[in-house]
C-alpha positions as CSV (number, residue, x, y, z in Angstrom):
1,X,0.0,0.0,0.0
2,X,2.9,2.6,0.9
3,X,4.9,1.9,-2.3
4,X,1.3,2.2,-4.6
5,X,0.7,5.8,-2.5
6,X,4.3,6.9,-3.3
7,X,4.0,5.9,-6.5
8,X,0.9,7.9,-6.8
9,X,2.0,11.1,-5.4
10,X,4.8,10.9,-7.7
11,X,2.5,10.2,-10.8
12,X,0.0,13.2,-11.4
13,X,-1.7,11.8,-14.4
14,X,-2.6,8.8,-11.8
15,X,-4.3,11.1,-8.9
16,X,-6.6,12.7,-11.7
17,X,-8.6,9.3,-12.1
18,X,-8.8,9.1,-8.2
19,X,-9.0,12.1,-6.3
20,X,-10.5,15.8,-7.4
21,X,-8.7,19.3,-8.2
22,X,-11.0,20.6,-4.9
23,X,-9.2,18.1,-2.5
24,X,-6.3,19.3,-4.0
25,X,-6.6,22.9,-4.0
26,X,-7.6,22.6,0.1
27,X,-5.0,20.5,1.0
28,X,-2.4,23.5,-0.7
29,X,-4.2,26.2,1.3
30,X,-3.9,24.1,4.4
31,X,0.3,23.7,4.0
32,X,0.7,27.0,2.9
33,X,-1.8,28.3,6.0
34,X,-0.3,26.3,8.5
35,X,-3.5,25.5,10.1
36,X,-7.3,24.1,9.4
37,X,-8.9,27.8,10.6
38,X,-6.7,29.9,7.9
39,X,-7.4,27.7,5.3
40,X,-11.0,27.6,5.9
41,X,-10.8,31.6,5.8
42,X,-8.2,31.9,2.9
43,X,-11.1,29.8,0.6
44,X,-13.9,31.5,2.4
45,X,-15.7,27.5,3.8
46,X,-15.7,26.1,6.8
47,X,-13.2,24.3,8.1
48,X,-15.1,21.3,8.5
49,X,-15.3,21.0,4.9
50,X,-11.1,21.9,4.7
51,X,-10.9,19.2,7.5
52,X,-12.6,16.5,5.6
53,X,-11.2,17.1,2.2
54,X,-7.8,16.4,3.6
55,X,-8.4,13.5,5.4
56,X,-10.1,11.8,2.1
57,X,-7.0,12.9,0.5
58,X,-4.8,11.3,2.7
59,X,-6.9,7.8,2.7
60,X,-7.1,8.1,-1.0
61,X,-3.2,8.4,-1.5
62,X,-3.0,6.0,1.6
63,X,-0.3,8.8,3.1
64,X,0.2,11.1,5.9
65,X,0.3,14.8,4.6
66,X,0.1,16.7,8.0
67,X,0.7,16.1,11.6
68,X,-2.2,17.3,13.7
69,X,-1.4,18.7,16.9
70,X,-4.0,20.7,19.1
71,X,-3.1,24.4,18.8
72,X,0.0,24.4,17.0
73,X,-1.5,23.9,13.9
74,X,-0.6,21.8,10.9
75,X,3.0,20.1,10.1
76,X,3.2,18.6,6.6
77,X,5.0,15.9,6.3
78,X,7.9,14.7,3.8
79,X,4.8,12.7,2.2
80,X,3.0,16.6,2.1
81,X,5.8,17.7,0.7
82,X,6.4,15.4,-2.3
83,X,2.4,15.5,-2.8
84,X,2.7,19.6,-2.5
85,X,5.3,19.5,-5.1
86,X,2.9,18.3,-7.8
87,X,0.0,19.4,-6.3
88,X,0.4,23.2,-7.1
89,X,1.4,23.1,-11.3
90,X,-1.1,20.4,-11.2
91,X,-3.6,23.0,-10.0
92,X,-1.5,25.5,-12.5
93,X,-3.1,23.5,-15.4
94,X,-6.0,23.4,-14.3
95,X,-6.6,26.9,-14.2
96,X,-5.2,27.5,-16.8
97,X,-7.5,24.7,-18.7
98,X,-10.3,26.8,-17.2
99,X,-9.0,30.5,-18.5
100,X,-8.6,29.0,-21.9
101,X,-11.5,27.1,-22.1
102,X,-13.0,30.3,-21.2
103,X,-11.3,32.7,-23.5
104,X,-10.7,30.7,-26.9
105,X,-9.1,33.1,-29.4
106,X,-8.0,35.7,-26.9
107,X,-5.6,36.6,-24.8
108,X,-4.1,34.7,-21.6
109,X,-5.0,34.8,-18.4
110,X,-4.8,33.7,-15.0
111,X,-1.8,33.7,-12.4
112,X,1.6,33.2,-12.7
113,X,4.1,33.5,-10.0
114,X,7.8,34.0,-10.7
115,X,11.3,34.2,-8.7
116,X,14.0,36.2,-8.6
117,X,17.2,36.5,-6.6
118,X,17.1,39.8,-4.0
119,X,20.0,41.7,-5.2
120,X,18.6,41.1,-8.6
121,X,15.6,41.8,-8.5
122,X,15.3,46.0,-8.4
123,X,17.2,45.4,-11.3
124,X,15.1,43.5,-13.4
125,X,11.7,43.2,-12.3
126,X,10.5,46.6,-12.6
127,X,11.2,46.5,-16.4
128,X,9.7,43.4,-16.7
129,X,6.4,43.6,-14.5
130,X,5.7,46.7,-16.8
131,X,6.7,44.8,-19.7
132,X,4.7,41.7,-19.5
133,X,1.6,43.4,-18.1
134,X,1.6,45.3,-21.7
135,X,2.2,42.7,-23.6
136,X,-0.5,39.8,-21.6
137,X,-2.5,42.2,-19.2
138,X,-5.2,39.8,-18.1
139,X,-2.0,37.1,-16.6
140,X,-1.8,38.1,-12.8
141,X,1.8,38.3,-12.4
142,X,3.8,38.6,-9.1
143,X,7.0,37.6,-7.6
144,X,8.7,36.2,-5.3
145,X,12.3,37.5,-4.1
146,X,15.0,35.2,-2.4
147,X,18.3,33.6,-1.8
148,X,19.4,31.0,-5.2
149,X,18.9,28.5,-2.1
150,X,15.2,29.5,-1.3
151,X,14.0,30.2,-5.3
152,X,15.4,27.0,-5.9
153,X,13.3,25.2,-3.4
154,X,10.2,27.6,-4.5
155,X,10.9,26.0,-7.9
156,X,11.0,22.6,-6.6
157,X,7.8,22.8,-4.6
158,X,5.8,24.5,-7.1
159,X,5.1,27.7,-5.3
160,X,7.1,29.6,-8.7
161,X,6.8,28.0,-12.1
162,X,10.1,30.1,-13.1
163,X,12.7,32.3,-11.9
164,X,15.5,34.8,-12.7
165,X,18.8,33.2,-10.8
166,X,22.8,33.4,-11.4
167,X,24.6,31.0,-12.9
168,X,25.8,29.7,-9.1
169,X,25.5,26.6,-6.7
170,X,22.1,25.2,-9.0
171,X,20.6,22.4,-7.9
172,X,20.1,19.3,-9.6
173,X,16.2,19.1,-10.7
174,X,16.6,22.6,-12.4
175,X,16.8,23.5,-15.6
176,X,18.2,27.0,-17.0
177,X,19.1,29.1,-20.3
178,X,21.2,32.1,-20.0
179,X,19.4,35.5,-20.8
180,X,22.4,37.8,-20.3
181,X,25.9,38.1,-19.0
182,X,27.1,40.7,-16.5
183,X,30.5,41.7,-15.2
184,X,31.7,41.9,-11.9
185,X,33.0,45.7,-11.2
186,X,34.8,47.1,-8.2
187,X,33.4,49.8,-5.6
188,X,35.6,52.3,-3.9
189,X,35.2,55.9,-2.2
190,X,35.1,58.4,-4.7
191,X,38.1,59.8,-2.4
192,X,40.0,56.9,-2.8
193,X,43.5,57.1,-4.6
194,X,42.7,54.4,-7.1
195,X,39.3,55.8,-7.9
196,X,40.7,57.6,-10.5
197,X,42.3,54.8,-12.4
198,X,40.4,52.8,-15.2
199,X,41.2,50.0,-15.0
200,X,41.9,48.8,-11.2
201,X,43.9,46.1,-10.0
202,X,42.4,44.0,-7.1
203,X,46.0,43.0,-5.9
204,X,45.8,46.9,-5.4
205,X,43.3,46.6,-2.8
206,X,44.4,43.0,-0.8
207,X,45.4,44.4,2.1
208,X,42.5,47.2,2.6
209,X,39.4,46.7,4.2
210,X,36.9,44.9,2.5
211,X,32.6,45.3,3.2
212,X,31.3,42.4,1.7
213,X,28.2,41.1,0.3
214,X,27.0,38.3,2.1
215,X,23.6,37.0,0.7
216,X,24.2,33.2,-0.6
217,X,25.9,32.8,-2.5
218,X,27.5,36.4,-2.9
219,X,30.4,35.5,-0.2
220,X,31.2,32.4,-1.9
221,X,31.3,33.5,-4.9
222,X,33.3,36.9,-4.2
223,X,35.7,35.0,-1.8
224,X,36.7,32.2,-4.8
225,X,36.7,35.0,-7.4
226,X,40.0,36.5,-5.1
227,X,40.7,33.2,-4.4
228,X,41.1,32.5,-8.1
229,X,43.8,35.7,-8.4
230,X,46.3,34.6,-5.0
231,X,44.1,37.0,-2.8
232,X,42.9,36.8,0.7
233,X,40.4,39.4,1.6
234,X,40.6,41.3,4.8
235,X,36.9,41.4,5.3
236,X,35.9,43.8,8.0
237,X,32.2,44.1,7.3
238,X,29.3,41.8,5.9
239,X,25.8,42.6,5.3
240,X,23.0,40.9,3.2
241,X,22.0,44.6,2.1
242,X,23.2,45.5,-1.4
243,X,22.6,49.1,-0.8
244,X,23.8,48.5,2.9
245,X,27.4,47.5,0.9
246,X,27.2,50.7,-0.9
247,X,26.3,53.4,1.9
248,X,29.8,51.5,3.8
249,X,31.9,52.2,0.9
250,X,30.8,55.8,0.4
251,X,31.5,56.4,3.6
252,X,35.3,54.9,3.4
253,X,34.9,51.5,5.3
254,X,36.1,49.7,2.6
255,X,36.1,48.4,-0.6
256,X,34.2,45.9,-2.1
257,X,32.9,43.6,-5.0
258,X,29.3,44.2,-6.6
259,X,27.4,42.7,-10.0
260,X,25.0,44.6,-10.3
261,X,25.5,48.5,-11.2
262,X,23.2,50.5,-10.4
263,X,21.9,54.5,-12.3
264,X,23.3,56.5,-9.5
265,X,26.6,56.5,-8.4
266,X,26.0,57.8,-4.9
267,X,24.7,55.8,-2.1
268,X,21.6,55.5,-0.8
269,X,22.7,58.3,2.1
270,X,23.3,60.6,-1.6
271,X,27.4,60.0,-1.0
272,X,29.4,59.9,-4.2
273,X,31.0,56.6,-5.1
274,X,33.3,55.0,-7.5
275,X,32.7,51.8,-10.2
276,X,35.9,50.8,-11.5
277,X,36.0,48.1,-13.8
278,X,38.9,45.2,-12.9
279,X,41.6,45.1,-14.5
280,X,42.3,41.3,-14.1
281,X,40.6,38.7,-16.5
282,X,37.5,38.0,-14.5
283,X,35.2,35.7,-15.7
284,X,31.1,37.0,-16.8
285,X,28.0,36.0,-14.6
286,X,25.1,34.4,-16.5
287,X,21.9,35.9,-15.1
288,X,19.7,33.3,-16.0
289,X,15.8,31.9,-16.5
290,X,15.3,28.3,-14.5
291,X,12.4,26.0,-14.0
292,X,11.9,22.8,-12.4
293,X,13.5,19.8,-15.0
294,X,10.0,17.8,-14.2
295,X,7.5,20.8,-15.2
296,X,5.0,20.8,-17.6
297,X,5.1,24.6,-18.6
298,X,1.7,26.4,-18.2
299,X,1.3,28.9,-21.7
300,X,1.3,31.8,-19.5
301,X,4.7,30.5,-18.2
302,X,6.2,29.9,-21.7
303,X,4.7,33.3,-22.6
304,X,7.1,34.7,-19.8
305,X,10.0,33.1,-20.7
306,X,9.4,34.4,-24.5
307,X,9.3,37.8,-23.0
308,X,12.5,37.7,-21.1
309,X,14.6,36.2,-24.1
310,X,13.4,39.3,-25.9
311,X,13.5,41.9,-23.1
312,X,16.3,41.0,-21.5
313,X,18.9,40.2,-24.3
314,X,20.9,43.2,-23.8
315,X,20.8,43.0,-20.0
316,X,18.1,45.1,-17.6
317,X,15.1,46.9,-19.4
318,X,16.0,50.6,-19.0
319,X,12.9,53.6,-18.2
320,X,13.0,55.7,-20.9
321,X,14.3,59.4,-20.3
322,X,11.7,61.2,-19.3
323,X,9.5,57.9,-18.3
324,X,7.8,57.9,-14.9
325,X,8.3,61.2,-13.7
């Protein structure tokens, strides 16, 4: 019976001939509620009728999905979260089947959910919220922002069909195409005596002060990349904060190592600063589009990842001059 359920829960097109999309989409609002009560309110019916549709879910698939414990809520199990996994783009094509069904000939609709990585994200999403929205303005799009650690596991549970990662520490189960390279560049004070030099050698800097990024992977990746050229950093300050990094360098703290390059070259305090591109051969970073290996793409997700290819060839989608103001 336990390998038939396992097999099951790995098996969508086998659930659909023995359990219903409403058991389904109850049992998703219970893990991602925590409890019976906020999934009751979230799809506005009782919990009695949340209550039940789990349990026949769980004697159907002939698993556990949740641990029940009086007034600490809900704890999904590893069985919950294998069935979770397929559960939500199972419920993704469903709705989707419905939207289509429903508008044959037009445009797309429904929602789509998407990832991207945190120091990324002001970046890129801004450009390509706007974007999308013109292109497809019935899909619902949102995002989700993260660590390459946590959009990878939002991938991998269904909770985003696709998301906008670098080209580091991927797990296995995703799949990627690159949309754009970037180049690492170096920050200093704009009072600096190197700041005036183009290019900059980071041997230069190995024995200053160094504020680095630490959001996984950033320190890894900034760490090996001096590794790579016989330096040691003398780190003296971390933060998760990309504009925290910044504001510290303005200020004379240190130096440090950034992807992303923003407008403005003053810090978020309005303090001058100074990009200086490397003079050593460092290697590009692919900024790239991933999805789970396993997924059946909904249309609105393919739709997405048609936009991006063509929005984000040449790197971040600019505002106009003049645009928003």
């Amino acid at each position: 019976m336990q390998q038939c359920a396992d097999n099951n829960h790995r098996n969508p097109e086998v659930w659909t001939m023995t359990l219903s999309l409403r058991q389904l989409r109850f049992f998703v609002a219970a893990a991602e509620a925590g409890t019976i009560a906020g999934a009751a309110a979230r799809e506005h019916i009782s919990q009695s009728t949340i209550a039940l549709a789990v349990s026949e879910l769980e004697r159907t698939l002939g698993v556990q999905l949740f641990l029940r414990r009086q007034a600490k809520g809900l704890t999904i199990t590893q069985a919950g979260l294998a069935v979770l996994a397929d559960a939500r783009p199972l419920l993704a094509h469903a709705d989707e089947l419905v939207s289509s069904a429903r508008n044959l000939g037009g445009e797309l609709s429904g929602s789509l959910t998407v990832g991207c990585y945190t120091t990324l994200a002001p970046f890129v999403m801004p450009g390509v919220l706007e974007g999308f929205a013109t292109e497809h303005p019935t899909v619902r799009l949102s995002f989700a922002e993260g660590t390459q650690v946590e959009l990878q596991e939002k991938l991998l549970d269904g909770s985003c069909e696709m998301a906008l990662l670098y080209d580091l520490d991927l797990q296995l189960g995703i799949q990627q195409e690159t949309l754009y390279l970037t180049r690492p560049h170096l920050l200093l004070p704009r009072a600096h005596p190197l700041a005036g030099q183009a290019p900059v050698s980071l041997h230069d800097l190995a024995d200053e002060p160094m504020v680095m990024l630490d959001n996984p992977p950033s320190r890894h990746y900034f760490t090996e990349l001096l590794a790579s050229l016989g330096i040691r950093p003398v780190i003296r300050h971390t933060t998760s904060s990309f504009e925290t990094v910044r504001s510290l360098v303005a200020r004379g703290l240190g130096y440090s190592l950034l992807i992303q390059r923003p407008a403005s070259g003053i810090s978020h305090e309005g303090v001058p600063l100074a990009e200086c591109e490397i003079r050593e051969e460092v290697p590009d970073m692919p900024v790239l589009l991933a999805w789970p290996a396993r997924a059946n793409l909904t249309r609105r997700a393919k739709a997405f990842a048609d936009f991006c290819r063509r929005a984000l060839a040449e790197g971040p989608v600019r505002p106009a001059v003049g645009d928003h103001t």
